[in-house]
C-alpha positions in Angstrom: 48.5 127.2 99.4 45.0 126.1 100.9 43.0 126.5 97.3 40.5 126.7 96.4 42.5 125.5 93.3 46.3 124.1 92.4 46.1 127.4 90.3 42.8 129.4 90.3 44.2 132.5 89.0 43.8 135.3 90.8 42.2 135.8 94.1 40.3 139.4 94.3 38.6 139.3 97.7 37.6 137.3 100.6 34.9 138.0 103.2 34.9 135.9 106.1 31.6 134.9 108.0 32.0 137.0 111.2 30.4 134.7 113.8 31.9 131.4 112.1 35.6 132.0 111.1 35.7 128.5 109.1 33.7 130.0 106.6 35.0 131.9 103.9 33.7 133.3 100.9 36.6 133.9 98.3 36.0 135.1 94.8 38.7 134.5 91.8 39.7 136.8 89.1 39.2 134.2 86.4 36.8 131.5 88.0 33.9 132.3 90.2 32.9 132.0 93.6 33.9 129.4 96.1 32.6 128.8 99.5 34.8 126.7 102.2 32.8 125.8 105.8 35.8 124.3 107.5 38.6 126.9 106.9 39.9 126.2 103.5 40.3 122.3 103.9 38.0 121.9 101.5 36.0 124.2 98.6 32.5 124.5 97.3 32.2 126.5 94.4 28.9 128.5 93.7 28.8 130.4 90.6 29.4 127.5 88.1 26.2 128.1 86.5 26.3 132.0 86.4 26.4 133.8 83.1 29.4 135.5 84.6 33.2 133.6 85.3 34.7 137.1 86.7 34.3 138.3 90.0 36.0 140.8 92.1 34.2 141.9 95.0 32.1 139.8 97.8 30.3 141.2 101.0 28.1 139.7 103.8 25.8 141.5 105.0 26.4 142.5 108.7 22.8 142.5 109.6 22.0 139.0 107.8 24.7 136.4 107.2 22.4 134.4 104.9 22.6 137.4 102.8 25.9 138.0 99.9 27.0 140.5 97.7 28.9 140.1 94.2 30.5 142.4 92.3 31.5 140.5 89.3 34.6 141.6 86.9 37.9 142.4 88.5 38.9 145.2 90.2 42.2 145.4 88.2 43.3 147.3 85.3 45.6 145.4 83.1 44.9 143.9 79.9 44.2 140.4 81.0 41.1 140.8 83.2 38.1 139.6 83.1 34.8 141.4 82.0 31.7 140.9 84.7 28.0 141.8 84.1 26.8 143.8 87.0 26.1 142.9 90.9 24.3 139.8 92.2 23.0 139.2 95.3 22.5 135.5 97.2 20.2 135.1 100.1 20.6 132.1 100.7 24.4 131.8 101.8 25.9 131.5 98.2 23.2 128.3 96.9 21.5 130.9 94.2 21.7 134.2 93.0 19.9 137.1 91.4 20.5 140.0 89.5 20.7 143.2 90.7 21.1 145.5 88.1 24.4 147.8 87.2 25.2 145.2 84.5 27.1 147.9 82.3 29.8 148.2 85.5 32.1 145.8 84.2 34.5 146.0 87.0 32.9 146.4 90.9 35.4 147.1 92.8 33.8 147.2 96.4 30.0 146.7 97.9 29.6 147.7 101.4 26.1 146.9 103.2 25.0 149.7 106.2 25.2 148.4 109.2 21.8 149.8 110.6 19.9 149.2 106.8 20.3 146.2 104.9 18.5 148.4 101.8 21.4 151.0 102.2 23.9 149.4 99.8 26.9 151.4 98.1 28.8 150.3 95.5 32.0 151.4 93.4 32.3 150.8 90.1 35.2 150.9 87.4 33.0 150.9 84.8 35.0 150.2 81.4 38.5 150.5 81.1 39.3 151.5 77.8 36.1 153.1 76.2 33.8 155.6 77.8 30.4 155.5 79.0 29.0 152.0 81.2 27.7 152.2 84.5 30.9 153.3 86.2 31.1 156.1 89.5 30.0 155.6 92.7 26.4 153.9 93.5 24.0 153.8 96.2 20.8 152.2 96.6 17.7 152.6 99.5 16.0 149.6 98.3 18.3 146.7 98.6 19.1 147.2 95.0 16.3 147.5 93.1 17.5 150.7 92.0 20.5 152.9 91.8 21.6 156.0 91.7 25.3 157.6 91.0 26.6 159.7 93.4 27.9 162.5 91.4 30.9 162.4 91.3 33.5 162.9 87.4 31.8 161.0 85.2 34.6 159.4 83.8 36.0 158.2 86.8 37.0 154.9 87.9 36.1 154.5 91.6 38.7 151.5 92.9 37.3 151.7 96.6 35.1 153.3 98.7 35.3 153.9 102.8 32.8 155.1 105.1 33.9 157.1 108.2 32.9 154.0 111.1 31.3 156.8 113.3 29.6 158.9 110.8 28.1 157.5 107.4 27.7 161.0 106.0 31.6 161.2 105.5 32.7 159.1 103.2 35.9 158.5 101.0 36.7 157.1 97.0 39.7 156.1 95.8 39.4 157.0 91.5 41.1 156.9 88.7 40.8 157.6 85.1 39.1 155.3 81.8 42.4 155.8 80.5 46.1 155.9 81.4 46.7 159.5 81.4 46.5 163.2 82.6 43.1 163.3 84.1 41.9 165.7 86.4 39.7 162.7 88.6 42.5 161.1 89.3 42.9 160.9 93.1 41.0 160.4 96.7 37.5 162.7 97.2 35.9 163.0 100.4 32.2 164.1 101.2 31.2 164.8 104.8 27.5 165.6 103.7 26.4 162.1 102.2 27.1 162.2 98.8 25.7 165.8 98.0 29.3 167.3 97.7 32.8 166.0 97.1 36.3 167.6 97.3 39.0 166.3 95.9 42.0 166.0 98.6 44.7 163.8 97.3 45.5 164.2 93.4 47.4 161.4 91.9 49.2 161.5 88.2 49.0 159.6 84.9 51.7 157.1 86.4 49.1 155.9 89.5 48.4 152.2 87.9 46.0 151.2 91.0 45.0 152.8 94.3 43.4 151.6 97.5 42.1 153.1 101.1 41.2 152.1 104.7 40.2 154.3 107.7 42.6 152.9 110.6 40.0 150.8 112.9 41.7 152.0 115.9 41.8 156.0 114.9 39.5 156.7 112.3 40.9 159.8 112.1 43.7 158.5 110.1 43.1 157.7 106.6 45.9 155.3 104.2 46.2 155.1 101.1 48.3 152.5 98.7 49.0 153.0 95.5 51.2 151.3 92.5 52.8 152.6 89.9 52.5 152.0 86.0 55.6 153.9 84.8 58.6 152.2 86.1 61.4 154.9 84.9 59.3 157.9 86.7 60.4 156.4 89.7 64.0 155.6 89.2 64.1 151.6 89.6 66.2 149.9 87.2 64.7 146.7 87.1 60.6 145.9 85.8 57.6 144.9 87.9 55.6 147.5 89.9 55.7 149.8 92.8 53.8 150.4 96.0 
């Protein structure tokens, strides 16, 4: 265990500075952001006087390293997470933030920066997890996140991560699932190969799918993988508790 903490709860992300691999930025379920320079030997941590204790998502931007991302709230959906109140963005390598809207989101589950536009910005949201409404879907903004727009896709759907094709940003895949545990027809991965203007759905999951998550292979992008855990424990014939992959 290198920390940041004896017992920090739980750890939701890490993004790792991609010129200087001894500095991390790791954000916890329960408490914040924290910043190492020298490979986990020793913490720094940057959110302390943030409105916001939750976080579950952090990106560097690939074009500026000065520049970070956070999605606060967890990307989880159990009973014991923690709320957050929308995304923030640092340019200044973590030493202050600002808001940047979407703070109805609750959960982000996953910001990704274009590599080509800094103002190109896409983020997936859980929204709520046991009411309606919020600012949950897929997001994308052309102005470095002044505003937003949703992507279209079911209104009520949970969007627990977002690809994009490493070759073509038109295609692009979410990983959703439903406000609620139960038969919804969003559950499941959708792919759109124009953008954003249309989506297919071409993996449907059921009411037992708990969590779900997706990466294109780096070495084929052709191949996409998917994870996914269960909630209902007897569906799958185990006889002991805990969770499934």
């Amino acid at each position: 265990n290198i920390g940041p903490a004896l017992k920090s709860g739980r750890i939701s992300d890490i993004a790792i500075h991609p010129e200087n691999q001894n500095i991390w930025y790791v954000t916890v379920g329960s408490g914040g952001v924290w910043k190492t320079v020298n490979a986990g030997t020793t913490w720094q941590p940057l959110t302390d006087n943030q409105s916001f204790y939750s976080t579950g998502s952090i990106t560097i931007d690939p074009n500026n390293t000065n520049t970070i991302w956070l999605g606060t709230g967890e990307n989880v959906g159990g009973r014991h997470v923690g709320v957050g109140k929308g995304v923030f963005l640092s340019l200044d390598g973590g030493k202050t933030w600002k808001n940047k809207g979407l703070n109805k989101s609750e959960h982000i589950s996953k910001i990704i920066v274009n590599k080509k536009n800094s103002n190109n910005v896409f983020v997936a949201s859980q929204g709520p997890l046991w009411s309606s409404g919020g600012d949950r879907g897929l997001y994308k903004s052309i102005d470095g996140g002044d505003t937003w727009k949703n992507m279209g896709l079911e209104k009520t759907a949970r969007i627990a991560r977002v690809v994009i094709h490493p070759n073509n940003d038109n295609i692009i895949f979410v990983a959703a699932l439903g406000h609620t545990y139960g038969p919804q027809k969003e559950r499941g991965i959708y792919r759109t190969t124009n953008g954003g203007k249309t989506w297919e759905q071409v993996l449907f999951i059921d009411e037992n799918t708990g969590g779900i998550d997706i990466a294109i292979d780096r070495n084929n992008p052709d191949f996409l993988i998917a994870s996914m855990w269960q909630i209902n424990i007897n569906t799958w014939g185990l006889n002991s508790g805990g969770e499934s992959g």
